[in-house]
DSSP file (Angstrom, degrees, kcal/mol; ACC not computed):
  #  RESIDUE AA STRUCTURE BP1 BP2  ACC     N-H-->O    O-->H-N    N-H-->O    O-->H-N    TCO  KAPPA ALPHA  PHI   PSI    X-CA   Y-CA   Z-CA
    1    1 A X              0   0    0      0, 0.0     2,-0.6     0, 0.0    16,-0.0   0.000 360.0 360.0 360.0 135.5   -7.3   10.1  -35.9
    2    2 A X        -     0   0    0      1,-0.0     2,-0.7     0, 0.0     0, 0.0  -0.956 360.0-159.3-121.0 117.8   -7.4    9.4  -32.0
    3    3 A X        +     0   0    0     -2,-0.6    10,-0.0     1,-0.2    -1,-0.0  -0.799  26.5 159.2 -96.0  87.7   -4.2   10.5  -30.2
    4    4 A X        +     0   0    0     -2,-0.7    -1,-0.2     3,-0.0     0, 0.0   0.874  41.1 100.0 -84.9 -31.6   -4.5    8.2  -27.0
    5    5 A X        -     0   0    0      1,-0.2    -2,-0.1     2,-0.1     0, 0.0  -0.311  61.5-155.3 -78.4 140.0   -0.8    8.3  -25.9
    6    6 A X  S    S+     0   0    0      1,-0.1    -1,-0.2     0, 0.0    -3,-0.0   0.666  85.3  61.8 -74.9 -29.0   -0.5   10.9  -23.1
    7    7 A X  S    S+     0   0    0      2,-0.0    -1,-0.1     0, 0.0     2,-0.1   0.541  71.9  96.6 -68.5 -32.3    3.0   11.5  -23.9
    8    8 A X  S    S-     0   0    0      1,-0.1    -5,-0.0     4,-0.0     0, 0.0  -0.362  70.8-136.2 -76.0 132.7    2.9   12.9  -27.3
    9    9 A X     >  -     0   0    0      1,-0.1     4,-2.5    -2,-0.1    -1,-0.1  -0.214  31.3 -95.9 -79.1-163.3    3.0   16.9  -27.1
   10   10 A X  H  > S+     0   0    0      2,-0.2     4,-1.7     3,-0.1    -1,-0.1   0.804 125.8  55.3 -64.1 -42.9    0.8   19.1  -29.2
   11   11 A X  H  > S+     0   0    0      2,-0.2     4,-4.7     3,-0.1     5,-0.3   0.989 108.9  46.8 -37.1 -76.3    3.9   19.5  -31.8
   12   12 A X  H  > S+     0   0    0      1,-0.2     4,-1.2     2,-0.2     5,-0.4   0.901 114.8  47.4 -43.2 -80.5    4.2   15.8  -32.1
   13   13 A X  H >X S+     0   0    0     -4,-2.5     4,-1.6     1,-0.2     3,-0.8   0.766 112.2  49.3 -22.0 -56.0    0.2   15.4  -32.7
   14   14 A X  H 3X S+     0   0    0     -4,-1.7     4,-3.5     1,-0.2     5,-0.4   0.978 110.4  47.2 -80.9 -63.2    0.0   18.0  -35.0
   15   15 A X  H 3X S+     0   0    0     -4,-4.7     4,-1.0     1,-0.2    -1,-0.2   0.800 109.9  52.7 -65.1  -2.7    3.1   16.8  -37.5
   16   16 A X  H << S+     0   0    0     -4,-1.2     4,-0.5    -3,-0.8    -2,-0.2   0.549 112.2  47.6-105.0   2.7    1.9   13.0  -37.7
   17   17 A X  H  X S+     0   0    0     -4,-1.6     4,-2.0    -5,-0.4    -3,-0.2   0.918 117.2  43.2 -80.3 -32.3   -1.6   14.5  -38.8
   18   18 A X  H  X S+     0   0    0     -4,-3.5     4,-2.7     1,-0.2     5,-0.2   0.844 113.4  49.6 -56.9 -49.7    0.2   16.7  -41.2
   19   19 A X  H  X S+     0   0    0     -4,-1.0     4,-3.7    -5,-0.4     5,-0.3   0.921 111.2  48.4 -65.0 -60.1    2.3   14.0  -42.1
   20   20 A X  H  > S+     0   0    0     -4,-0.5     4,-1.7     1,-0.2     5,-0.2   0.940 112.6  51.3 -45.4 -69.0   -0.9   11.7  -42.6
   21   21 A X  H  X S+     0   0    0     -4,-2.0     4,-1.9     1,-0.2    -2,-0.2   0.833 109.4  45.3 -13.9 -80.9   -2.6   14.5  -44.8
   22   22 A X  H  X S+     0   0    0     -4,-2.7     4,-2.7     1,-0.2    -1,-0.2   0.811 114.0  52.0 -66.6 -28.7    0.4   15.1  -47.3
   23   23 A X  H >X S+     0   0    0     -4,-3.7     3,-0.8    -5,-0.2     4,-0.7   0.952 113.1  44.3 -50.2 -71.3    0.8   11.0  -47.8
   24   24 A X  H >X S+     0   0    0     -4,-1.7     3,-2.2    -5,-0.3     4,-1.8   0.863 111.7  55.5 -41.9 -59.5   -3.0   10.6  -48.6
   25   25 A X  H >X S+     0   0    0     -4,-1.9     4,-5.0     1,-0.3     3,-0.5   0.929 106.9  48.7 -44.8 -54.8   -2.7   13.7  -50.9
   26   26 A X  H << S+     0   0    0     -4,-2.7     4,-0.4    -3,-0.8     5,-0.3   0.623 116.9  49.8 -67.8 -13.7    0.1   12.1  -52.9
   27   27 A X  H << S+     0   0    0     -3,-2.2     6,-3.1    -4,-0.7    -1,-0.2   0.758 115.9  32.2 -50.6 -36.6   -2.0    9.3  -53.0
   28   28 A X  H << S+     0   0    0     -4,-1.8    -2,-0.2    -3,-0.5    -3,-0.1   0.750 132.4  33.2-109.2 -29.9   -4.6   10.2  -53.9
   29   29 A X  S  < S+     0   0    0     -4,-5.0    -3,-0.2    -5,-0.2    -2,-0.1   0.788 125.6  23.2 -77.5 -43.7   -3.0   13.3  -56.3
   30   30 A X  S    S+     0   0    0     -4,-0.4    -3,-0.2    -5,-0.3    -4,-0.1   0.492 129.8  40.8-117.4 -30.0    0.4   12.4  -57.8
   31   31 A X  S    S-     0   0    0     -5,-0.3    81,-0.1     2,-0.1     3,-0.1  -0.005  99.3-133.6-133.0  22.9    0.1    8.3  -57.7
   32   32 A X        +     0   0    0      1,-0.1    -4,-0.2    82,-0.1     2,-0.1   0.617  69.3  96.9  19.4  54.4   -3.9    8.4  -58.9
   33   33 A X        -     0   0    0     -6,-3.1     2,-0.2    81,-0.1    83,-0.2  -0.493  59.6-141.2-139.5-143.7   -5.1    5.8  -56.2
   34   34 A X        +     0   0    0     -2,-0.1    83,-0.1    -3,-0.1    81,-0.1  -0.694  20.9 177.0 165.8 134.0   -6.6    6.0  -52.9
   35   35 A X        +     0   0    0     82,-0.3     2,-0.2    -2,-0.2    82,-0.1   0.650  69.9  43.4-113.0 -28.1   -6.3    4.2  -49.9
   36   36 A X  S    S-     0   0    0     81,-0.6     2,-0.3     1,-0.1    81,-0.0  -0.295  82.8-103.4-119.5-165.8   -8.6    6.0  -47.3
   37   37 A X     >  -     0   0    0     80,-0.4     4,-1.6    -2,-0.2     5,-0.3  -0.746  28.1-110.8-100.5 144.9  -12.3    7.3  -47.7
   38   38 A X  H  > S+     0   0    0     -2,-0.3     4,-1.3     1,-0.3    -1,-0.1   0.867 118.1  47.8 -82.5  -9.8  -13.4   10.7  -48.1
   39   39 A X  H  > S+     0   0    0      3,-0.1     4,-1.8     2,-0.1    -1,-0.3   0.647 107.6  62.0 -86.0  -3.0  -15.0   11.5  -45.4
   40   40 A X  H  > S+     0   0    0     -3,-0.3     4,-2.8     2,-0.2     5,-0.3   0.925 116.2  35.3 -51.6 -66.0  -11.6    9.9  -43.4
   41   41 A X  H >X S+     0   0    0     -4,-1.6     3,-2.9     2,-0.2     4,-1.0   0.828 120.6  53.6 -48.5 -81.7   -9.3   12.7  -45.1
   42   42 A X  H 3X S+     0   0    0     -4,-1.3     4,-2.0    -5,-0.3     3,-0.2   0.577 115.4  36.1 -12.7 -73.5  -12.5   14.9  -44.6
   43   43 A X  H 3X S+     0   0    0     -4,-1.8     4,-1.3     2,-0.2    -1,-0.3   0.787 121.7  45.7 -63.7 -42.7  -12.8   14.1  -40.9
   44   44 A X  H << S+     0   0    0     -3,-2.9    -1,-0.2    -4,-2.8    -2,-0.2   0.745 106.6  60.2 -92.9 -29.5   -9.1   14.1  -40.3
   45   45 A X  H >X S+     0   0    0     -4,-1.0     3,-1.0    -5,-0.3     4,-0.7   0.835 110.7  43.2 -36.3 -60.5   -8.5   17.4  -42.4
   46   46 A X  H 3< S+     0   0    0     -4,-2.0    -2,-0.2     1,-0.3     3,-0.2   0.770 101.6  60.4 -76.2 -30.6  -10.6   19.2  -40.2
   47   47 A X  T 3X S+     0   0    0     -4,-1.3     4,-0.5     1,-0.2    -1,-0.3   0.286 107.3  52.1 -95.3  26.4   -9.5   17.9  -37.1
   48   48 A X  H <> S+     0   0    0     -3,-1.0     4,-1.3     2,-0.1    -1,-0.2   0.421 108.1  50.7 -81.7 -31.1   -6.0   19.5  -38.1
   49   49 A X  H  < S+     0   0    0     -4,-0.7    -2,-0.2     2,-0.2    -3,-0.1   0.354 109.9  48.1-106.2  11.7   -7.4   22.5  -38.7
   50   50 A X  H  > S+     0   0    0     -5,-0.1     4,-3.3     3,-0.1    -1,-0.1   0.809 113.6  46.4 -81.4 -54.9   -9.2   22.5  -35.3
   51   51 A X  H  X S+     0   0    0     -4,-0.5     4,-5.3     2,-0.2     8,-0.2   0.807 113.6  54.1 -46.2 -41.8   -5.9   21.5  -33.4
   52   52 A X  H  < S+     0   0    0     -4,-1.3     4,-0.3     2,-0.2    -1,-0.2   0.830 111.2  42.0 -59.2 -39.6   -4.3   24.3  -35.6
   53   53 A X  H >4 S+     0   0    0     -5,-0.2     3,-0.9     2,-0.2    -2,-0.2   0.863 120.3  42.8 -77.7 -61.1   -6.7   26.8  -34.5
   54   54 A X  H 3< S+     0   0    0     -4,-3.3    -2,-0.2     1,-0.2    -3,-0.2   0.984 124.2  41.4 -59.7 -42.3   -6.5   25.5  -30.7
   55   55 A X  T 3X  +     0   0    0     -4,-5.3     4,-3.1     1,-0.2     5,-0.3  -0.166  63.8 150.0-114.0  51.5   -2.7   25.2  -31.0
   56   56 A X  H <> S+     0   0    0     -3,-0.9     4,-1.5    -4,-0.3    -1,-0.2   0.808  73.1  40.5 -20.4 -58.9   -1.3   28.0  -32.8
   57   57 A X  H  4 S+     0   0    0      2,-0.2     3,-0.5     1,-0.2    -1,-0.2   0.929 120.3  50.2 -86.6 -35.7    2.5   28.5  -31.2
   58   58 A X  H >4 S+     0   0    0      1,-0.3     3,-2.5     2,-0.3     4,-0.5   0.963 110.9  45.1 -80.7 -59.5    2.7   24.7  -31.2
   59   59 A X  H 3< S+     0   0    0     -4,-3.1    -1,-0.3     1,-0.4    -2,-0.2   0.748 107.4  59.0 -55.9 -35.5    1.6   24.4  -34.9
   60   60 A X  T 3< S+     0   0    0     -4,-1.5    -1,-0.4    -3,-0.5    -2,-0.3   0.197 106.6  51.7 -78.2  -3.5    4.0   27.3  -35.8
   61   61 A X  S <  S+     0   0    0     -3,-2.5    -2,-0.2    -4,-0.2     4,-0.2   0.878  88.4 113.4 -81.1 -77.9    6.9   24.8  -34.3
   62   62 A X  S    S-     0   0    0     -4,-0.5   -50,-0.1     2,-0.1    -3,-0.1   0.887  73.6-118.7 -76.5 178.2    5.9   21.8  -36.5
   63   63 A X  S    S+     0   0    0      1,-0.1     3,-0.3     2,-0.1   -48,-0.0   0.984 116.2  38.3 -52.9 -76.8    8.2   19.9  -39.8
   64   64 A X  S >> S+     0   0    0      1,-0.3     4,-1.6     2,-0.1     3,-0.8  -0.069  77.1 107.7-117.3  29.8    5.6   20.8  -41.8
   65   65 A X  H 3> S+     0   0    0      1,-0.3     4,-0.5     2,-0.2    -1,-0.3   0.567  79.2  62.2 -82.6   4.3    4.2   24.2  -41.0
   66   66 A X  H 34 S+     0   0    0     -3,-0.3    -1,-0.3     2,-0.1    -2,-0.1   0.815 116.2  35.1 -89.1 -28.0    5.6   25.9  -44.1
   67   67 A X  H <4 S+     0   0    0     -3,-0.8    -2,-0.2     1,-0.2    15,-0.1   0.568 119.2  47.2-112.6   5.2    3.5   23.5  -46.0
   68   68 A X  H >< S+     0   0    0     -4,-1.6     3,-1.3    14,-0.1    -1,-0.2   0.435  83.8 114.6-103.5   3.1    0.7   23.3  -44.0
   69   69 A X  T 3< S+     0   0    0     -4,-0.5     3,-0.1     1,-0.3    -3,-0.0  -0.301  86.2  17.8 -51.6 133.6    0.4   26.9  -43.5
   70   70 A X  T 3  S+     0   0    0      1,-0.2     2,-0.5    -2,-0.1    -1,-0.3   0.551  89.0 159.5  76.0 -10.7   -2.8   28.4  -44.9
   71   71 A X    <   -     0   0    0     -3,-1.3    -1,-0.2     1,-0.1     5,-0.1  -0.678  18.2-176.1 -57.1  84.5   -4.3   24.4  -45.0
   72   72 A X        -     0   0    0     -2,-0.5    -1,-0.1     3,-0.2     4,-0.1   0.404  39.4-119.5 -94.3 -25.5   -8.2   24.8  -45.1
   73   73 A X  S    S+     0   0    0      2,-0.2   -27,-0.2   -25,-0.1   -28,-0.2   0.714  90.2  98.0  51.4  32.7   -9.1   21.0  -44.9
   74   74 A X  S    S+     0   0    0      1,-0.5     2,-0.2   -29,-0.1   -32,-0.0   0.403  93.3   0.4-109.9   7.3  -11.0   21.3  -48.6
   75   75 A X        -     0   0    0    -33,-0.0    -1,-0.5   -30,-0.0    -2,-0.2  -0.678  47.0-164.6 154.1 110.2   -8.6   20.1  -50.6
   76   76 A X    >   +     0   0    0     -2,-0.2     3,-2.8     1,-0.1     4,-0.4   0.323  59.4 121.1 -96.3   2.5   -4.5   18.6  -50.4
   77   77 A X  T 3  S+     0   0    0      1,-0.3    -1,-0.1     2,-0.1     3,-0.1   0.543  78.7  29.4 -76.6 -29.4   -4.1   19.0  -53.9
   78   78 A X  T 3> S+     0   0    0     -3,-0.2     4,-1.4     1,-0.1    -1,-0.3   0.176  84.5 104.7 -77.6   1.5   -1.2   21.2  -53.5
   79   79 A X  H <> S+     0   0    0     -3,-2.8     4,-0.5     1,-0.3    -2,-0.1   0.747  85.4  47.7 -89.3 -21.6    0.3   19.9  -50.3
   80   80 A X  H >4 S+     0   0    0     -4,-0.4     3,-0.5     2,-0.2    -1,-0.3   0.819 102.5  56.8 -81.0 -11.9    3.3   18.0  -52.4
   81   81 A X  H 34 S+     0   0    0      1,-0.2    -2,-0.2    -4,-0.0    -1,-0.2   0.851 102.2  61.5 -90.5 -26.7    4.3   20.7  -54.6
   82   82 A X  H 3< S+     0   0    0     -4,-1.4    -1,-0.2   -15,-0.1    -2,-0.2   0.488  79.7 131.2 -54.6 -19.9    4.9   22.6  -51.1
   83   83 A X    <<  -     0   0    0     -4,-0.5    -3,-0.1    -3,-0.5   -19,-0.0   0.026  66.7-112.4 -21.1 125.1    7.6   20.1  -49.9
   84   84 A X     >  -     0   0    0      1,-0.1     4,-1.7     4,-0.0    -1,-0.2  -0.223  36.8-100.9 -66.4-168.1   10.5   21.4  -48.7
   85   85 A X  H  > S+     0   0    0      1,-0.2     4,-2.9     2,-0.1     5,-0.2   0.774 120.7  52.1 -88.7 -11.4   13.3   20.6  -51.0
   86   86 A X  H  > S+     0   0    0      3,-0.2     4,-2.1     2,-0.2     7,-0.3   0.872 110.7  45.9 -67.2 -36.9   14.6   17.5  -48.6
   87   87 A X  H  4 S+     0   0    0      1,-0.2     8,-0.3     2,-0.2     5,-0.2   0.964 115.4  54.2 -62.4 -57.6   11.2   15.9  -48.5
   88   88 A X  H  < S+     0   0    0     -4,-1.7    -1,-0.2     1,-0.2    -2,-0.2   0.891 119.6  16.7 -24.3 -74.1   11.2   16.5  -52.3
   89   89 A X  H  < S+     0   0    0     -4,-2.9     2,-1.6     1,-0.2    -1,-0.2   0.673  95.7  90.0-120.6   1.6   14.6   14.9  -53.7
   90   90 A X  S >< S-     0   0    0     -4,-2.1     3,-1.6     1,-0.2    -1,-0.2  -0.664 120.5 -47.8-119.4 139.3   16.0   12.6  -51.3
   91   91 A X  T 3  S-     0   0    0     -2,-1.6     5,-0.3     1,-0.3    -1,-0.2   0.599  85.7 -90.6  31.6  38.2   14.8    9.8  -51.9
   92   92 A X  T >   -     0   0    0     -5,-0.2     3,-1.5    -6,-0.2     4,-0.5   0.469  51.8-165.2 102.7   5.6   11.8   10.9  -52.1
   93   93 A X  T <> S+     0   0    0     -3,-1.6     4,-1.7    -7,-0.3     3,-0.2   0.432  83.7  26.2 -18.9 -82.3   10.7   10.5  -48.3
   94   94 A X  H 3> S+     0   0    0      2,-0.2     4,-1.6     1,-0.2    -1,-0.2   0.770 120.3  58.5 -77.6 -17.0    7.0   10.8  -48.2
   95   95 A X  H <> S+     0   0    0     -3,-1.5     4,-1.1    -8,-0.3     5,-0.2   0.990 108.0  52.8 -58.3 -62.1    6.6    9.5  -52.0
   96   96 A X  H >> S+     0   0    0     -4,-0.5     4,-0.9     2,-0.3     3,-0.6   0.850 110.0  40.5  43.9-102.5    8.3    6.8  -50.6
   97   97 A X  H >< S+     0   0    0     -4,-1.7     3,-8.5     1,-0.3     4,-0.4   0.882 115.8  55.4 -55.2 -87.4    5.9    6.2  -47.7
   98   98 A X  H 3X S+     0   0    0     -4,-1.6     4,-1.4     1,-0.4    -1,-0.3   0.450 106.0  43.5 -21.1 -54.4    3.2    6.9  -49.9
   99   99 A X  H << S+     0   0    0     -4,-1.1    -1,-0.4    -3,-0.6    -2,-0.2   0.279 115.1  56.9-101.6  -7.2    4.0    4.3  -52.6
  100  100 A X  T XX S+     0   0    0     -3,-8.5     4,-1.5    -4,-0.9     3,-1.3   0.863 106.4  49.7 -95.1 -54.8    4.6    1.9  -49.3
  101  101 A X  H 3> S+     0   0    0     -4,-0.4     4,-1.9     1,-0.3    -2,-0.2   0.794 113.0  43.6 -46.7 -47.6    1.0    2.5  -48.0
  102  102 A X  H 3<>S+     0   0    0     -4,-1.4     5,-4.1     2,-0.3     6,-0.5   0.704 110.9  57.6 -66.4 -40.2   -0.3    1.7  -51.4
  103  103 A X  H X45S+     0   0    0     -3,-1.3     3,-1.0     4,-0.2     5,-0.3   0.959 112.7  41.4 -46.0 -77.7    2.2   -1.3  -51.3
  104  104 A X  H 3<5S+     0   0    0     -4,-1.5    -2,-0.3     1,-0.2    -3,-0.2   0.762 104.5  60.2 -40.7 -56.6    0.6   -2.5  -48.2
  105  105 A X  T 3<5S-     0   0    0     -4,-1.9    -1,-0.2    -5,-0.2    -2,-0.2   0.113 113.7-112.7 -90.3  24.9   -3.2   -1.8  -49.1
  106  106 A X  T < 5S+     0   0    0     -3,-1.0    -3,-0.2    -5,-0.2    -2,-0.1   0.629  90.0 113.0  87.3   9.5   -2.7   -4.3  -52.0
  107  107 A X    >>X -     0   0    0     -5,-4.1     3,-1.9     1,-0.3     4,-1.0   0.215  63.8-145.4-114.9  35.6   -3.2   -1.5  -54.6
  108  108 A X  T 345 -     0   0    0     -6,-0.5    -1,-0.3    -5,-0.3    -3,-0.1  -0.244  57.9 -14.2  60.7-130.2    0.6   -1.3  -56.2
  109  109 A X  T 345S-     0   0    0     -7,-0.1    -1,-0.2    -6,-0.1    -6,-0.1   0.341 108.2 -81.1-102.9   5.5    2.5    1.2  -57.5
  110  110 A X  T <45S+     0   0    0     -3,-1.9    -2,-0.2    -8,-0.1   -11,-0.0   0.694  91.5 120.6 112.8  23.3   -0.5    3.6  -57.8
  111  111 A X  T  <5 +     0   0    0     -4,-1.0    -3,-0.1     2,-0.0   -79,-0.1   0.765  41.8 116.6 -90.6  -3.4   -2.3    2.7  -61.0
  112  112 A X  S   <S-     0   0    0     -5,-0.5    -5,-0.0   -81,-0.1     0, 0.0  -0.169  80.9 -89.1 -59.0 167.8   -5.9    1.9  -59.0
  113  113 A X        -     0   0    0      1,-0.1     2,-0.4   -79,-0.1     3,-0.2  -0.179  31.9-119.6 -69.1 164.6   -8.7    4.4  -60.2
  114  114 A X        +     0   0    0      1,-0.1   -81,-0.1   -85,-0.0    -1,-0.1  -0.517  67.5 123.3 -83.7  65.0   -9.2    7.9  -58.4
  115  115 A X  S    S+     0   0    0     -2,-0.4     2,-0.2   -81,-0.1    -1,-0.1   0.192  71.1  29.1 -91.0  14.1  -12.8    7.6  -57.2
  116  116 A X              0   0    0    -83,-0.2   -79,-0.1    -3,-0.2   -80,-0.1  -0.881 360.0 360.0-154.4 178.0  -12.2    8.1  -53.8
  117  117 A X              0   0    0     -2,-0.2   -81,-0.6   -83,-0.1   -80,-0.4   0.214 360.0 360.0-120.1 360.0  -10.0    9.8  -51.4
């Protein structure tokens, strides 16, 4: 993901890749579809856990650092059940987004196959 805006701190960067991450995961985990590639999660995984590494106190600020804590880039498979409990039950925010991405990239409510990421 290329963060062109000048404006956007380190914080900001760091929770709309996190953000990006846990959608894809619940895509790709919980709604058994996929929207992106694997090497895109791959590539975008890692460069969270670079930023993470480079920005430590920033990353320790984020949304989503209780459930991105420990976050390897090998694997999201766990990153929804790690929701806080807002994200979780109202309304469902990033299931929600997720199930709009999916919406969007033509593939419904999440029945397409899981052969990619």
């Amino acid at each position: 993901m290329k963060f062109n805006n000048p404006y956007w701190s380190w914080k900001t960067k760091l929770d709309l890749l996190a953000r990006w991450i846990i959608v894809q995961s619940i895509i790709y985990y919980e709604l058994n579809s996929n929207v992106v590639s694997d090497k895109m999660f791959d590539d975008n995984s890692h460069q969270f856990v670079g930023l993470v590494d480079e920005h430590n106190d920033d990353f320790k600020q984020t949304f989503y650092y209780k459930v991105m804590k420990g976050f390897d880039g090998s694997t999201g498979f766990d990153l929804f059940h790690r929701l806080k409990r807002f994200d979780k039950e109202h309304a469902h925010y990033l299931y929600g987004i997720a199930m709009n991405v999916l919406s969007l990239a033509g593939k419904g409510g999440g029945n397409s196959g899981r052969d990619k990421h």
